[in-house]
C-alpha positions in Angstrom: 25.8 -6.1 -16.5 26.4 -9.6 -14.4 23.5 -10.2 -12.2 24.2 -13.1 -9.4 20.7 -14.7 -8.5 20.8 -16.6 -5.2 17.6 -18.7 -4.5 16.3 -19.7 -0.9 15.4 -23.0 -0.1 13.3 -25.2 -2.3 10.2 -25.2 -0.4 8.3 -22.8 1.6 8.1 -23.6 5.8 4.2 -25.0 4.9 4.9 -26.8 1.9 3.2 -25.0 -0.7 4.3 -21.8 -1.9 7.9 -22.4 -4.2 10.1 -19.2 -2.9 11.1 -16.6 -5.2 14.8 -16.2 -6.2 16.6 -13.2 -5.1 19.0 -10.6 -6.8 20.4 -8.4 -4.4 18.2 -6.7 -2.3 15.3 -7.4 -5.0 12.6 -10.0 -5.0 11.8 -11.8 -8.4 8.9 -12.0 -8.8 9.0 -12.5 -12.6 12.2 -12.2 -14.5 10.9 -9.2 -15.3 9.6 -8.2 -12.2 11.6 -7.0 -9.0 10.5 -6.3 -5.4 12.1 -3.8 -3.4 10.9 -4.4 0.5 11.1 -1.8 2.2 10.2 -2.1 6.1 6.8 -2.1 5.9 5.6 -1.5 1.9 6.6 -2.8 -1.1 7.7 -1.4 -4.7 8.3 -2.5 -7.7 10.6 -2.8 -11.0 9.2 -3.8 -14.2 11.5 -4.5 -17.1 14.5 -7.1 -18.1 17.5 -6.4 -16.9 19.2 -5.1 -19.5 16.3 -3.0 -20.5 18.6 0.5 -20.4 17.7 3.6 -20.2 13.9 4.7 -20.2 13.1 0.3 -20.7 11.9 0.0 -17.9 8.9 1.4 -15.2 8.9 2.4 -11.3 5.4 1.3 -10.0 4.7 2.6 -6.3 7.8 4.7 -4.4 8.0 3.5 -0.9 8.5 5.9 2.1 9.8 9.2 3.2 13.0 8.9 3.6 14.5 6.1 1.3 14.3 7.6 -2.2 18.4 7.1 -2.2 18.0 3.1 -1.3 15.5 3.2 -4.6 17.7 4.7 -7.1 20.7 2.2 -5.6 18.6 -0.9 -6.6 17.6 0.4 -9.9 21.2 1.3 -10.1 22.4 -2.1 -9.4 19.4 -3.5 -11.8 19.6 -1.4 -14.7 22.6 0.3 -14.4 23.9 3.3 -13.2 22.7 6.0 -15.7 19.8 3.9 -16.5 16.0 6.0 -16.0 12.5 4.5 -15.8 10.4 5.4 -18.6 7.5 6.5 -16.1 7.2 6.2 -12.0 3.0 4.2 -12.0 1.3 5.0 -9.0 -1.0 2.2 -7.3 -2.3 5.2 -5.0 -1.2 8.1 -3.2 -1.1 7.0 0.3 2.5 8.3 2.1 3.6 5.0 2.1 3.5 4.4 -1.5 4.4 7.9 -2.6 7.7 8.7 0.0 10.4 8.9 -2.9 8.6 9.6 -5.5 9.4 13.5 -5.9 13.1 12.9 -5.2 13.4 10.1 -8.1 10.7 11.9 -10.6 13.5 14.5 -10.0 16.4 13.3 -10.0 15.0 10.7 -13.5 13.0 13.4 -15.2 10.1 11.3 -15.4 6.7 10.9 -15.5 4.3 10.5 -12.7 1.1 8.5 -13.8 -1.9 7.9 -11.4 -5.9 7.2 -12.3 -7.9 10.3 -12.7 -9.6 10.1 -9.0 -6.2 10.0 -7.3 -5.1 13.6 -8.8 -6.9 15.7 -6.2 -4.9 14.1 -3.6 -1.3 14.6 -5.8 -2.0 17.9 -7.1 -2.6 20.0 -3.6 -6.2 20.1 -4.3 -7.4 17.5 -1.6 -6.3 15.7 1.7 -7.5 12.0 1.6 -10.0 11.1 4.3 -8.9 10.8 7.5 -7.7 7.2 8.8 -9.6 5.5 11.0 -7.0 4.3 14.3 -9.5 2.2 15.8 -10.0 -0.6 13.8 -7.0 -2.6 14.5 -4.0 -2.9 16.4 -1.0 -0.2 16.4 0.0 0.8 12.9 -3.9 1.5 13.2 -3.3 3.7 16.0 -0.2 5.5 15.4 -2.3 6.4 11.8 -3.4 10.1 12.8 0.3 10.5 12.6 0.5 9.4 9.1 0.7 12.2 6.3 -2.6 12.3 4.8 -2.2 14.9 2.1 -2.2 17.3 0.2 0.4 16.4 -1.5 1.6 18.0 -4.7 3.9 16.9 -7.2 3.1 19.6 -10.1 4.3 19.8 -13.5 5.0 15.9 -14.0 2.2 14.2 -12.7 -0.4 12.8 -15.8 -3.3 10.9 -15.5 -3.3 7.3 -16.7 -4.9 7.3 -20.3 -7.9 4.7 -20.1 -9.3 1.8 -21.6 -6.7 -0.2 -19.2 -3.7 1.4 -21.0 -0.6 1.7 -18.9 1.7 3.8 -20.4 5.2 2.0 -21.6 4.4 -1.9 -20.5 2.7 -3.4 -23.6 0.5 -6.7 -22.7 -0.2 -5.0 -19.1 -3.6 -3.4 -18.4 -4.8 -1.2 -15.6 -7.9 -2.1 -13.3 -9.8 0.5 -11.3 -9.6 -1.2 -8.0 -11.1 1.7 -5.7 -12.1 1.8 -2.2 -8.9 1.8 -0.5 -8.1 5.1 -2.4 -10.5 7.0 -4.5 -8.5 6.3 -7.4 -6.4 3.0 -6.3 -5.4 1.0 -9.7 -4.0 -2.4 -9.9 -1.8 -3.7 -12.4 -2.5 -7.5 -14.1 -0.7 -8.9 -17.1 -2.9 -11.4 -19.0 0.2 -13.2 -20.7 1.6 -14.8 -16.9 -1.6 -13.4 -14.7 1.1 -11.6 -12.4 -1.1 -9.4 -10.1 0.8 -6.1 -8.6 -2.2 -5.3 -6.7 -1.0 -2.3 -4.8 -2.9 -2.2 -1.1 -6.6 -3.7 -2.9 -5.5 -6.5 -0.3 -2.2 -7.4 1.3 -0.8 -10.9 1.9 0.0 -9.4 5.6 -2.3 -8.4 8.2 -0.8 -4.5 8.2 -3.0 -3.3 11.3 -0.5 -5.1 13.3 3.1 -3.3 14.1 4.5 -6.7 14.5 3.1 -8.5 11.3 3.6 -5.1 9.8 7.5 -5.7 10.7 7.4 -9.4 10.4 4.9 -10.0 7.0 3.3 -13.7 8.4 2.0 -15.0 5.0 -1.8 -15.1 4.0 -4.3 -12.9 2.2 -5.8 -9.9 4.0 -8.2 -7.0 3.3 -6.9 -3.8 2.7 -5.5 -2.2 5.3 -8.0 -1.1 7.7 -7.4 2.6 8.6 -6.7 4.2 5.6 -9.3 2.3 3.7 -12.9 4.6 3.2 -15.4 3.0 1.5 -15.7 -1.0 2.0 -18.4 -1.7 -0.2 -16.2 -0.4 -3.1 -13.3 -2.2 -1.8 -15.0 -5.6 -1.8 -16.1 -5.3 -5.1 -12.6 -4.0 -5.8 -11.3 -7.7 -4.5 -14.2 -9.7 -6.2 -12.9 -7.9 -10.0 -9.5 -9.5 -9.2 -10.2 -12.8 -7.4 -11.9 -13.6 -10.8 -8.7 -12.8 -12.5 -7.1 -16.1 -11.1 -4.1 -14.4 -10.9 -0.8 -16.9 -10.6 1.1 -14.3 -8.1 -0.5 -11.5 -6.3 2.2 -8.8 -6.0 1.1 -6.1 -3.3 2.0 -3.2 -1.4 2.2 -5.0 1.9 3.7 -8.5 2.6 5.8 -11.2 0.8 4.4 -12.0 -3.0 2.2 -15.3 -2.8 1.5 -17.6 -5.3 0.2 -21.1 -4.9 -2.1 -22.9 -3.4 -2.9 -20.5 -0.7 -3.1 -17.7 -3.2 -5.5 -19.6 -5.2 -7.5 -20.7 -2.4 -7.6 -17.5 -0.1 -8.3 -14.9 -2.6 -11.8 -16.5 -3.5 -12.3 -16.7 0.2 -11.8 -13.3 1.1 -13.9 -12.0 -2.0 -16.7 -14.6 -0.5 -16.4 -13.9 3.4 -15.1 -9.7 2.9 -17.9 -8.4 4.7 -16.5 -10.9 8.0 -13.0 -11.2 7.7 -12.3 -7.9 5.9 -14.8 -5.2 7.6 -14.1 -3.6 11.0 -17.3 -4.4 12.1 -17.3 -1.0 14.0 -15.4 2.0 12.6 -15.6 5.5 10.7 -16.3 4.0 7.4 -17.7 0.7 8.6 -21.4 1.7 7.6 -21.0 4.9 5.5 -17.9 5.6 3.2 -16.5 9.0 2.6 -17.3 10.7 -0.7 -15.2 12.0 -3.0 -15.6 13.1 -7.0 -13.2 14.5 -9.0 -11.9 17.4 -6.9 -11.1 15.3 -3.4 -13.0 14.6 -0.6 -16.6 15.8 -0.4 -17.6 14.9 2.9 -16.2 12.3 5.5 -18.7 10.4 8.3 -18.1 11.6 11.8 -15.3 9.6 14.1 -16.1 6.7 15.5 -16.2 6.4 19.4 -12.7 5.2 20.8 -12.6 3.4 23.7 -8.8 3.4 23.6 -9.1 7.3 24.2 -11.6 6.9 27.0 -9.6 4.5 28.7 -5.9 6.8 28.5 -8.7 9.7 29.5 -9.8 8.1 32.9 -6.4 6.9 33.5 -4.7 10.2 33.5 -7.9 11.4 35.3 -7.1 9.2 38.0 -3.8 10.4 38.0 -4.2 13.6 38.6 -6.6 12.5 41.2 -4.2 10.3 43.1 -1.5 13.3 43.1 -4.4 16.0 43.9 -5.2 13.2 47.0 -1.6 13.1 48.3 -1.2 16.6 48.2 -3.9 17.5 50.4 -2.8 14.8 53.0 0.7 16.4 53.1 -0.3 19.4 53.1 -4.4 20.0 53.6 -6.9 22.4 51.8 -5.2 24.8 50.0 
């Protein structure tokens, strides 16, 4: 199958980032590697073209909705009647897991996630609840998000170990938790090519607009669906030592470069202050979770968002309860 590449221009707007070529809709990360952007969350292809049937993997599955515009760009990749070996999971979160029982379906494949993410992908547990006041409004339309259960039965396995991911040889898996219980991230040594999943983002996803828009820099993970910070920093520490040439994630253009390989060190060296709502649900005490889900969850933290809607309908109602008695007096 003919693939027409078309590359953008030969230097990024600052200078220092080289762009990635494009095929189709997809992103090339690698020549190996495809992105698939979806609106506001990223997936990924991993194989050579002409890898055929079951050559090649599915890592993360995007959102509700858009399992057909997934299959069309493997389509148009591998060819028409051509089936990922496995669908990899990054984590469960909606965002990441939208198509997945559609394609698993409609592939007859696979579904592989890290131990700790099960309980959330077999109907055992909900994930924690997100946090909508630490940042601006994909934070606070987050109670709407699905949280879970979700259950995809018969064909979900648990990632084997050791690093192993099942059916890409010279990649290894790194528990990279604190986002999700069970969040992996997937590095090959051979290139260092990072697909990091949501351990950080190279957009700051609290916003709608750079949710929408994806301005370019490394950022914490995003903010209200992450529940324990401490693991997360150290989560970004393990892979800022990795010195990884492209960081592939869930959220955001892929970066490599010189602001990659500046601005990774700096968020695992300033996390606590750049990454940290420094007031929120989980800012001083994470949710817990084992095996089976969630154990217990800290209490909400106050919203002064909801107070201020509060008072304003209050004064409302007031203002109508005050023109109806001078129309029409005491009832």
């Amino acid at each position: 199958m003919e693939h027409h590449k078309e590359d953008t221009a030969d230097t990024s707007a600052d200078g220092q980032q080289p762009p990635f070529a494009r095929d189709g809709r997809l992103l090339l990360v690698a020549a190996d590697v495809a992105c698939l952007m979806q609106p506001i969350v990223n997936l990924y292809f991993v194989g050579q073209p002409d890898a055929g049937d079951r050559g090649w993997v599915l890592i993360d599955a995007g959102l509700p909705g858009l399992a057909r515009q997934i299959a069309a760009a493997a389509a148009a990749r591998f060819g028409p009647d051509a089936r990922p070996a496995a669908i990899l999971l990054t984590h469960g979160h909606f965002d990441h897991i939208g198509g997945l029982r559609a394609l698993a379906e409609r592939w007859d494949a696979p579904i592989y996630a890290h131990p700790l993410e099960l309980p959330y992908l077999d109907g055992r547990s909900a994930y924690p609840p997100p946090d909508p006041t630490v940042g601006g409004g994909m934070a606070r339309l987050s109670p709407l998000y699905p949280a879970g259960p979700f259950d995809f039965g018969a064909r979900l396995r648990a990632l084997p170990g050791e690093g192993t991911v099942p059916h890409l040889p010279g990649w290894r898996a790194i528990d990279t938790p604190g986002h999700a219980p069970g969040h992996v991230s997937f590095f090959r040594t051979a290139d260092r090519l990072l697909i990091a999943g949501d351990a950080f983002v190279t957009t700051r996803q609290e916003s709608t607009v750079a949710a929408l828009t994806k301005p370019q820099g490394v950022h914490g993970p995003p903010a209200y669906f992450t529940p324990d910070w401490v693991a997360a920093r150290r989560s970004v520490e393990q892979l800022a030592v990795l010195d990884p040439s492209i960081a592939a994630t869930g959220h955001g253009v892929p970066m490599r470069g010189e602001r990659l390989r500046h601005q990774l060190p700096a968020l695992a060296r300033d996390f606590d202050r750049v990454a940290v709502p420094p007031r929120g649900r989980y800012s001083g005490h994470p949710a817990v979770t084992d095996a089976r889900g969630v154990v217990s969850v800290p209490p909400p933290a106050p919203d002064p968002f909801v107070g201020v809607v509060a008072g304003v309908a209050a004064a409302g109602i007031a203002l109508l309860a005050l023109r109806r008695f001078r129309s029409t007096g005491p009832v």
